[in-house]
C-alpha positions in Angstrom: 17.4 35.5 28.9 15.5 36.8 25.4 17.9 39.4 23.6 15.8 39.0 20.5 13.7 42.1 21.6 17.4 44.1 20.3 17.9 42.3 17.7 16.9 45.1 15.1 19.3 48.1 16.7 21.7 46.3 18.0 21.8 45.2 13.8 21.4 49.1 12.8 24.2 49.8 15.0 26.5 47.2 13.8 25.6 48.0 10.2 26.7 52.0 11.6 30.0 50.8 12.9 30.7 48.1 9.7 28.8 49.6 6.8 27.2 46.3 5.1 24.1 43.8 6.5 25.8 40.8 5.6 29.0 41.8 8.2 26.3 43.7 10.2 24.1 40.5 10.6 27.2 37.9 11.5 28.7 40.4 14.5 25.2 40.3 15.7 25.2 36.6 16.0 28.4 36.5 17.5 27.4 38.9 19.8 24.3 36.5 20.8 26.6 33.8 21.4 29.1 35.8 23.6 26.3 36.9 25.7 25.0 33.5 26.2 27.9 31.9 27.1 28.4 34.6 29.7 25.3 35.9 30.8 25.9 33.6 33.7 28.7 35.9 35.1 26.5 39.2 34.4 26.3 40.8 37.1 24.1 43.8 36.4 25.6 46.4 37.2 24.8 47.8 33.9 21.6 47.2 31.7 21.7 43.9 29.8 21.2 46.7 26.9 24.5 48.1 27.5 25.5 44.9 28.2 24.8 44.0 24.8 25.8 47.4 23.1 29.4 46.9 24.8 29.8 43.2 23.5 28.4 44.1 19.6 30.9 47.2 19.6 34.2 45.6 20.6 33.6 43.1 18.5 32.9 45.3 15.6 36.0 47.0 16.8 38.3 43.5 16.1 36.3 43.5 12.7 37.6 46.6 11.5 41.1 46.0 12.9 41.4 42.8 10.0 40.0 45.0 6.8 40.2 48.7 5.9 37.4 51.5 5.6 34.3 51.7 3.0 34.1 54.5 1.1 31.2 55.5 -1.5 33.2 57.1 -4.5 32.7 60.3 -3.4 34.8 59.4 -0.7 37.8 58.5 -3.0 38.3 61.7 -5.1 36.7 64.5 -6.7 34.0 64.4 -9.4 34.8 63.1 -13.1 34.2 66.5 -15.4 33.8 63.8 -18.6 30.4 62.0 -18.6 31.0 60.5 -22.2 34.8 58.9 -20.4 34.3 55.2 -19.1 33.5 54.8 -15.1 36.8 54.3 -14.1 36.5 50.5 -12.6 37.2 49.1 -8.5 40.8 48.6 -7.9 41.6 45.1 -6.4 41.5 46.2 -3.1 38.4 48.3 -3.2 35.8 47.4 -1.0 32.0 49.3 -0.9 29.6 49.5 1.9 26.4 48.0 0.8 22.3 49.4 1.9 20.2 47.9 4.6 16.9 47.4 4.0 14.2 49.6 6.5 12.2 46.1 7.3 15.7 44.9 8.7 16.3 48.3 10.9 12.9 50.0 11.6 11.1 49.0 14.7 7.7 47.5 14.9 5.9 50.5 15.8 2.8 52.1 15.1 4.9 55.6 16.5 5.7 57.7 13.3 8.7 59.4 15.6 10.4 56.5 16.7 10.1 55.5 12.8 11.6 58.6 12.0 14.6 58.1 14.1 15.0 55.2 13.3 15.8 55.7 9.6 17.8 59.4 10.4 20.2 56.9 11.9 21.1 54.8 9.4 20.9 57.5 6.7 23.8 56.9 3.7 24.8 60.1 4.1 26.0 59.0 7.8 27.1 55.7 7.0 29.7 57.1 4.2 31.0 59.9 6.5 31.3 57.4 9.0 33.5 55.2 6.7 36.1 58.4 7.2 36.3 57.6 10.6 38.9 55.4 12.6 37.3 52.7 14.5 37.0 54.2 17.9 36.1 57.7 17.0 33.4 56.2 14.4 32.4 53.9 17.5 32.2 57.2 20.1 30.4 59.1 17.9 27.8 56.8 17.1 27.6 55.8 20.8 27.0 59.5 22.0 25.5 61.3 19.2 23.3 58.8 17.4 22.5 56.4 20.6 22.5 59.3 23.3 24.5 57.0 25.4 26.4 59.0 28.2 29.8 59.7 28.0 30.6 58.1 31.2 29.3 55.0 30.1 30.8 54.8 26.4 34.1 55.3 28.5 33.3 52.5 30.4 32.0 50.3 27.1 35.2 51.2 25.2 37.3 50.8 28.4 38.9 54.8 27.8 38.9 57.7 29.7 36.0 60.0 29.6 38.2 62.5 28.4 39.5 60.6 25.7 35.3 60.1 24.4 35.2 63.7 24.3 38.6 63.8 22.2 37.5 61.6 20.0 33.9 62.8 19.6 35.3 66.2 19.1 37.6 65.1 16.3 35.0 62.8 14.8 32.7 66.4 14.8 34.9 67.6 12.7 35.6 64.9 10.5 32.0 65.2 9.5 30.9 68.8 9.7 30.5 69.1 6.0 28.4 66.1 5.3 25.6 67.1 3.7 21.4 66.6 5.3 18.0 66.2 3.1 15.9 68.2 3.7 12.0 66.3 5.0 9.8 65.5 2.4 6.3 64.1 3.5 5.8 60.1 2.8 3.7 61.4 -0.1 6.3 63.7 -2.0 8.9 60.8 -1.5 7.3 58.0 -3.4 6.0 60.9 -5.7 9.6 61.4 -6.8 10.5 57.7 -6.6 7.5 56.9 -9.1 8.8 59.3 -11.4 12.4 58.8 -11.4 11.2 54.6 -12.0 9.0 55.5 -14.4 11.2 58.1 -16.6 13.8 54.9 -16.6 11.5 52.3 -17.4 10.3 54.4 -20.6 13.5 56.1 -21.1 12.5 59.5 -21.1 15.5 61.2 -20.3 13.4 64.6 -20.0 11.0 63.4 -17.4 14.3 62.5 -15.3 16.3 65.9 -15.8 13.0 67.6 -14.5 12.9 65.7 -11.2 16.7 66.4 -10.9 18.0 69.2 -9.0 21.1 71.4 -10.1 23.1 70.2 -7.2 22.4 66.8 -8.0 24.8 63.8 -7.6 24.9 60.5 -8.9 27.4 57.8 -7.3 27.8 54.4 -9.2 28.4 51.6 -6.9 31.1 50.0 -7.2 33.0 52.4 -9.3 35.6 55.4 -8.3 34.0 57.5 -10.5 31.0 59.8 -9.9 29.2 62.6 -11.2 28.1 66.5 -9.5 25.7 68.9 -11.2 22.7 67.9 -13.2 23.9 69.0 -16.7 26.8 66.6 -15.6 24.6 63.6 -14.4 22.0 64.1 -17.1 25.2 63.7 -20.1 25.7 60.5 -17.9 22.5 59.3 -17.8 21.8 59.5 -21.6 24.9 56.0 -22.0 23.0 54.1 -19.2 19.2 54.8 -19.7 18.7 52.4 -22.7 15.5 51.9 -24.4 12.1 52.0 -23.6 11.1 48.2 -21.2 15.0 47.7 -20.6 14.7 48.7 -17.6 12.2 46.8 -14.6 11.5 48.7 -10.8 9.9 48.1 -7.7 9.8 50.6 -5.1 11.3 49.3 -2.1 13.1 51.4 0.8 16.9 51.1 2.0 18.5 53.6 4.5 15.6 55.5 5.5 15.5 56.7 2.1 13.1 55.8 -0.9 15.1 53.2 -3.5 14.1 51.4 -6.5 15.3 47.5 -7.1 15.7 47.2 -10.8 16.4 44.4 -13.4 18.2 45.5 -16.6 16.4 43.4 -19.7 15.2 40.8 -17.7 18.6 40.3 -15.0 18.8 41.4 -11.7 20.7 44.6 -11.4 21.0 46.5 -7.6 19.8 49.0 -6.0 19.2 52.7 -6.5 19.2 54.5 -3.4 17.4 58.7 -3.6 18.5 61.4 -1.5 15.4 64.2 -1.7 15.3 67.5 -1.0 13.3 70.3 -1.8 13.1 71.0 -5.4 13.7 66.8 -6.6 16.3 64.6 -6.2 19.6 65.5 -4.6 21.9 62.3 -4.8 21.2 59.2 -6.9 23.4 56.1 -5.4 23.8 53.1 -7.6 24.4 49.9 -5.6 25.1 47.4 -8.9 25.0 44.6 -7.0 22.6 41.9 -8.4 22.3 40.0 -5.3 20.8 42.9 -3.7 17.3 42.4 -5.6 16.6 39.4 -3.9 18.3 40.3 -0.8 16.0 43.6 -0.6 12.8 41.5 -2.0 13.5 38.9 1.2 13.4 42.0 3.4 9.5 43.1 3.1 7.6 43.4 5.9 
């Protein structure tokens, strides 16, 4: 039997349930092996789809049962009010979750809808209100509302009551009735904004980026607990990390559904910067400063 045609959502929805690709990718492989070593004891009575779904999910479930969730900072407090203060720093036990590349998640497909939905799912915005979630609810939610699996069946995969899925989808509703949407931009007006939010860092023009920036703007720096609401807040932030003109290097690459810029600071890889848009400019700047990401993200291309 070939499960490589779901390799790519059964990895976006192990990425959903764990929050990084590197934890993503090995629960994918074990789930390959489970399903080999028993696929001769399948006995169809579902689809070897949901076959797969219900193998990848319980065994994200014993993933999450040995570590704890992963916040973004915003997650962890409320907004620092001193942009000139030091980022407060990760505590010990602090642990982030990390953006996916689209070549990893988006299907090969010429169809600009099932494109589309494929990036709305794996949107940061969902994957850090997930990270709020206990296991199962985060599992039930992404199972009905972002899969459109039926509820009998998730009760079946998690081995609950249907009653109990709609419990726990209900709570999980709530959990995550304030997180915030984009509003659609067209491909164009996306890599519009990405080219000028690169290219006001790369010639540190601190100008060029508070004009792109709206007044509700946020800016999260990865991993730190501290971040930043309000663009004369973000823009006093800004002004410590934007350096001098050729400090900075970007390539426009995209992560989460969402345009995102790799960048090298003076010549070293740095992360990831992942943009939020909306009407009016930027919304939420995330700041992955991982350095492994660069060549992680530069593997990635289609």
């Amino acid at each position: 039997m070939d499960f490589e045609p779901y390799r790519r959502e059964l990895l976006a929805h192990c990425y959903r349930m764990l929050g990084t690709p590197d934890e993503a990718e090995d629960v994918v492989q074990e789930t390959y092996l489970r399903a080999w070593r028993a696929y001769d004891r399948f006995e169809g009575r579902a689809s070897v789809r949901s076959w797969l779904y219900r193998i990848a999910t319980n065994a994200c479930l014993t993933a999450l049962e040995q570590r704890g969730r992963r916040p973004l900072p915003s997650g962890l407090g409320p907004p620092s009010t001193d942009p000139d203060a030091p980022t407060a720093p990760a505590s010990p036990g602090d642990a982030w979750p990390r953006p996916i590349p689209d070549a990893l998640v988006t299907p090969d497909s010429a169809d600009p809808a099932a494109i589309a939905v494929a990036r709305e799912g794996v949107r940061l915005a969902l994957i850090a209100g997930l990270q709020l979630l206990p296991p199962r609810q985060r599992a039930v939610l992404i199972l009905r509302e972002v899969l459109a699996f039926p509820a009998a069946e998730v009760a079946e995969l998690l081995g609950v009551s249907v009653a109990a899925v709609k419990s726990m989808l209900q709570r999980a509703r709530a959990t995550l009735r304030d997180a915030p949407e984009a509003d659609e931009l067209t491909e164009p007006e996306q890599l519009s904004l990405l080219n000028r939010y690169m290219s006001a860092f790369m010639n540190s023009d601190l100008a060029a980026l508070e004009q792109i920036l709206r007044d509700d703007a946020v800016i999260e720096p990865v991993p730190s607990r501290t971040w930043f609401a309000g663009r004369r807040t973000c823009v006093a932030f800004l002004r410590h990390v934007m350096g001098a003109p050729g400090d900075w290097a970007m390539t426009p690459t995209r992560a989460n559904g969402q345009p995102a810029a790799a960048a090298w600071y003076r010549g070293e890889p740095f992360g990831v910067a992942v943009l939020t848009l909306g009407k009016g400019g930027i919304t939420r700047i995330t700041v992955f400063a991982f350095p492994d990401l660069v060549a992680k993200f530069s593997a990635a291309r289609p």
